[in-house]
C-alpha positions as CSV (number, residue, x, y, z in Angstrom):
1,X,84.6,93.3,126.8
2,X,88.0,94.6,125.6
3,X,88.5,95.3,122.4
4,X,91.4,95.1,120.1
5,X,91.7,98.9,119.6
6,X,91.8,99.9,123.4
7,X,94.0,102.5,124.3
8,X,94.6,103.5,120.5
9,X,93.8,107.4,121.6
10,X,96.5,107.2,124.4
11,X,98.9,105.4,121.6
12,X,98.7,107.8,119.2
13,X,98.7,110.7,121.3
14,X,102.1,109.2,122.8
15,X,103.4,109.0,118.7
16,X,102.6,112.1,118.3
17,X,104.0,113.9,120.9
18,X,107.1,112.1,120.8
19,X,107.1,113.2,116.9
20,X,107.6,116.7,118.5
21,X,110.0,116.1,120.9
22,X,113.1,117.9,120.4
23,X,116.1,115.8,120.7
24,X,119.7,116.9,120.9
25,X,122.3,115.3,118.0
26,X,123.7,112.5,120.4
27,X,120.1,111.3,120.6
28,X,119.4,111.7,116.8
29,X,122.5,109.8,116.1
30,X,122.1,107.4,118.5
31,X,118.4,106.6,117.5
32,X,118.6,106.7,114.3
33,X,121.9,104.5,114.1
34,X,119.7,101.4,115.3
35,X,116.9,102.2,113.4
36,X,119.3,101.8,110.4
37,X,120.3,98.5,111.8
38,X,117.0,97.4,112.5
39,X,116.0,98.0,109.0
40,X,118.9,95.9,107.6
41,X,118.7,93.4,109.8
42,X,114.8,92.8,108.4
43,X,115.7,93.2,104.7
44,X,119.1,90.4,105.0
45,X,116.3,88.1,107.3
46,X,113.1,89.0,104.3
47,X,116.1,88.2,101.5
48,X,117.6,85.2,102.7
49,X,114.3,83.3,103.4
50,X,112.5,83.8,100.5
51,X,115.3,83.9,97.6
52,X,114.3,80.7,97.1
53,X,111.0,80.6,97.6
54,X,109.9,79.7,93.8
55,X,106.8,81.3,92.0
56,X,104.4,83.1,94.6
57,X,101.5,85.0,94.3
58,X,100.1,87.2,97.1
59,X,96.8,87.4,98.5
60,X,95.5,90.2,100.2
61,X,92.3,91.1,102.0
62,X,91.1,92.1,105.5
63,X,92.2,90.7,108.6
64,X,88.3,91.0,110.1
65,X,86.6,88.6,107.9
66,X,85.8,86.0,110.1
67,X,85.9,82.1,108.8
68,X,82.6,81.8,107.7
69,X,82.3,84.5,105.9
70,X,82.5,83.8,101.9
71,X,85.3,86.1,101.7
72,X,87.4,83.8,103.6
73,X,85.7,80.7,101.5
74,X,86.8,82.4,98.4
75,X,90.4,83.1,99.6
76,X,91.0,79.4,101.0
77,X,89.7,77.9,97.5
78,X,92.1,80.9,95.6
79,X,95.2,79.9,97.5
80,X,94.2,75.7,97.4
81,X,94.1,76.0,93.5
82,X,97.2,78.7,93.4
83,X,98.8,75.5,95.3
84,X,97.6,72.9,92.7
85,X,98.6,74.7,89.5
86,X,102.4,75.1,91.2
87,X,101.9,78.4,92.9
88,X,103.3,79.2,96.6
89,X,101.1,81.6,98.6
90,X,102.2,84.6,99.9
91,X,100.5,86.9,102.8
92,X,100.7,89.5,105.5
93,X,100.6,86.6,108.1
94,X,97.2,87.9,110.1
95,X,93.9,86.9,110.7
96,X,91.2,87.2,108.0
97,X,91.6,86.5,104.5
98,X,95.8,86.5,105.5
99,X,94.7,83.3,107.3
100,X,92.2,81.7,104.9
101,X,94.7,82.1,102.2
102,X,97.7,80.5,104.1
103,X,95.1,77.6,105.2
104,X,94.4,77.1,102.1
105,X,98.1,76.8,101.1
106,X,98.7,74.5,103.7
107,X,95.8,72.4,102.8
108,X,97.3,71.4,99.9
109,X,101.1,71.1,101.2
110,X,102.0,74.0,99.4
111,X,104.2,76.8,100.1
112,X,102.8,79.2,102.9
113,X,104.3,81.9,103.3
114,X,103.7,84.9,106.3
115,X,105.1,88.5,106.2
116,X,103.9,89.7,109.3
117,X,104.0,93.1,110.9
118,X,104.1,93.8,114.4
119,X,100.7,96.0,115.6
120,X,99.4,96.9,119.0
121,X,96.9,94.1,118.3
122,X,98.7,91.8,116.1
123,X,101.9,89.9,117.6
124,X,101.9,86.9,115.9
125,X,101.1,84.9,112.3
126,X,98.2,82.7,112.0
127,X,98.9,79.0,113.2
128,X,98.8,77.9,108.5
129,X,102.1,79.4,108.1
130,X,105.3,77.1,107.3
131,X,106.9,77.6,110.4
132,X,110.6,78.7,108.7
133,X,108.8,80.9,106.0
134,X,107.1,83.5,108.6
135,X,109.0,86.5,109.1
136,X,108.1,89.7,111.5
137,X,108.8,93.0,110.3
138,X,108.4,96.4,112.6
139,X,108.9,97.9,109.8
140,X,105.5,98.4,106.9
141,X,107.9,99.5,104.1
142,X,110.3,96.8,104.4
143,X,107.4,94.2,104.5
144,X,105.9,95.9,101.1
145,X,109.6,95.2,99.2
146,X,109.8,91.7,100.0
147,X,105.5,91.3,98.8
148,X,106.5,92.8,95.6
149,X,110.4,91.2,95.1
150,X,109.1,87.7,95.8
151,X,105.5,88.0,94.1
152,X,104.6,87.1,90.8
153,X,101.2,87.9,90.7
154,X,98.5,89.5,93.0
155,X,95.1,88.3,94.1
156,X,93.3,91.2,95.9
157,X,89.8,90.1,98.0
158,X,87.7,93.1,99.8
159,X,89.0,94.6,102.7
160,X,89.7,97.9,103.9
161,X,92.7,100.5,104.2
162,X,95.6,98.3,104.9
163,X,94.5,96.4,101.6
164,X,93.9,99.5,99.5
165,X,97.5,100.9,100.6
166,X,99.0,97.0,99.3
167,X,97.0,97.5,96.0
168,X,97.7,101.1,94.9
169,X,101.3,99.9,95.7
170,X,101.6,97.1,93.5
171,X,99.3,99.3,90.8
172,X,102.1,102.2,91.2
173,X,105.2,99.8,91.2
174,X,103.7,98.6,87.6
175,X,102.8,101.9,86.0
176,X,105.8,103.0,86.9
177,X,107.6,99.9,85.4
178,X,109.9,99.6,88.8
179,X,108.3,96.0,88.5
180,X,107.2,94.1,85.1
181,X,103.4,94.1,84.3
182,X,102.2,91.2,86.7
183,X,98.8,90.2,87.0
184,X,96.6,92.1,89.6
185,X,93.2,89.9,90.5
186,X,90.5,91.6,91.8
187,X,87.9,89.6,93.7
188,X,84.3,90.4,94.1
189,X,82.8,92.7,91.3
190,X,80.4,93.8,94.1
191,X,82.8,95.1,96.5
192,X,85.7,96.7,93.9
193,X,82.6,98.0,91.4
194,X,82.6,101.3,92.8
195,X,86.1,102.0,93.0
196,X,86.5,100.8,89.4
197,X,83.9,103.3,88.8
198,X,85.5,106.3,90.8
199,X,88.8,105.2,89.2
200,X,87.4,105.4,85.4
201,X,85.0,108.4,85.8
202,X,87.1,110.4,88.1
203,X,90.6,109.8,87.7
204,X,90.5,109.2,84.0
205,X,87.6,110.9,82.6
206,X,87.4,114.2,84.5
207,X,90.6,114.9,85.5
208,X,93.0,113.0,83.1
209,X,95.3,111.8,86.0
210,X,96.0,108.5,84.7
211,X,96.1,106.9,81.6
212,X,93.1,104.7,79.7
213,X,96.2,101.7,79.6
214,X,96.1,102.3,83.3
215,X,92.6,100.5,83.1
216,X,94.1,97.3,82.4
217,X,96.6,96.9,85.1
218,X,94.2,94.5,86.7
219,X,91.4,91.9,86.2
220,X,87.8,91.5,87.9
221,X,86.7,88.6,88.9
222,X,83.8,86.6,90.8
223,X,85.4,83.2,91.8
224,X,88.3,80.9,92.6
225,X,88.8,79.5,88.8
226,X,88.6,82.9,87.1
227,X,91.0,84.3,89.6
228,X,93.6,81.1,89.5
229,X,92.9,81.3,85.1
230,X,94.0,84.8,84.8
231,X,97.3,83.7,86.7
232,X,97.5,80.8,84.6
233,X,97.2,82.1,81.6
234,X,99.7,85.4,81.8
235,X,102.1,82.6,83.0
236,X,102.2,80.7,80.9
237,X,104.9,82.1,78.5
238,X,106.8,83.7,81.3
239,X,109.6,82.0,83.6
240,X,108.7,83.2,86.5
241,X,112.1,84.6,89.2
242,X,112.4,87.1,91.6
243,X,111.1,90.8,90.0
244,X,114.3,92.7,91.0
């Protein structure tokens, strides 16, 4: 049986080699000149789609949870209600909770909306995305400017590095005040419990590297009303327009 991850040890090999590679300044220019290009190209495209997109929130989670998993339940119910109370859904465009939370969107003829990236494994946005509010991005960094630009609030459901990576962003991006305080929902007291943990006994506690106000950068919660509530209710004395 293949498997979505064949050949990953001859891909990376390749990336790094090629990271080594000496090039002469023709190439360099050459290269990097499109790559500049490239990167444009994706910010105008990520701009002019979603300037008008109206309140969003994101939704993030793993692209493995399978669709009867309660994970997926949770994030189909989160996005359905984000929908009802006047909210358009925003993900990364995959499989997983990316797609629960889209279908849920689109259950409810809301706005669904699909940042894609292009992986070795990953071509294309699940089938619950408004076909002219999907967008594909080579590029991760560009992708994470247009989640935190067009999002007004982040739900966060268990999954693995790829969702860590979006969360520590959006938790950086509001310490640091590049973006106002907008709510950060964590789902599933189970799953997050330990890195809370690590977070407030580690990070705070023993080593001082962040601040006790840092603690209440985000919200823990067990199911769809708490999570669309806390949204609600931060809201709700805010007009809510693209964060910068």
């Amino acid at each position: 049986m293949s498997s979505r991850f064949d050949n990953f040890d001859e891909k990376r090999e390749e990336k790094t080699r090629k990271a080594f590679k000496e090039r002469d300044w023709n190439e360099i220019k050459s290269t990097d000149s499109w790559v500049i290009f490239k990167v444009i190209s994706e910010f105008v495209e990520g701009f002019e789609k979603l300037s008008k997109i109206g309140p969003c929130v994101s939704v993030f989670g793993s692209a493995r949870t399978s669709a009867e998993h309660p994970h997926y339940l949770m994030a189909e119910e989160i996005s359905a209600k984000l929908v009802r109370h006047g909210y358009g859904v925003i993900t990364g465009g995959g499989p997983g909770i990316m797609e629960a939370a889209n279908k849920g969107a689109s259950s409810e003829n809301g706005k669904s909306v699909g940042l894609c990236i292009k992986l070795p494994f990953e071509s294309k946005g699940n089938i619950y995305i408004d076909p002219d509010k999907m967008i594909m991005f080579d590029y991760f960094f560009v992708r994470k400017v247009m989640f935190t630009k067009y999002s007004q609030g982040f739900v966060v459901l268990p999954g693995g590095f790829g969702t860590l990576d979006e969360l520590f962003e959006a938790f950086t991006l509001i310490q640091t005040i590049k973006i106002g305080r907008f709510p950060i929902v964590l789902v599933g007291k189970e799953f997050w419990g330990g890195l809370l943990e690590w977070i407030k006994n580690t990070l705070l506690q023993k080593y001082n590297y962040i601040n006790s106000e840092d603690l209440d950068l985000f919200f823990l919660v067990d199911d769809a009303t708490e999570a669309v509530r806390v949204i609600d209710e931060f809201y709700s004395k805010y007009l809510l327009t693209p964060n910068y």
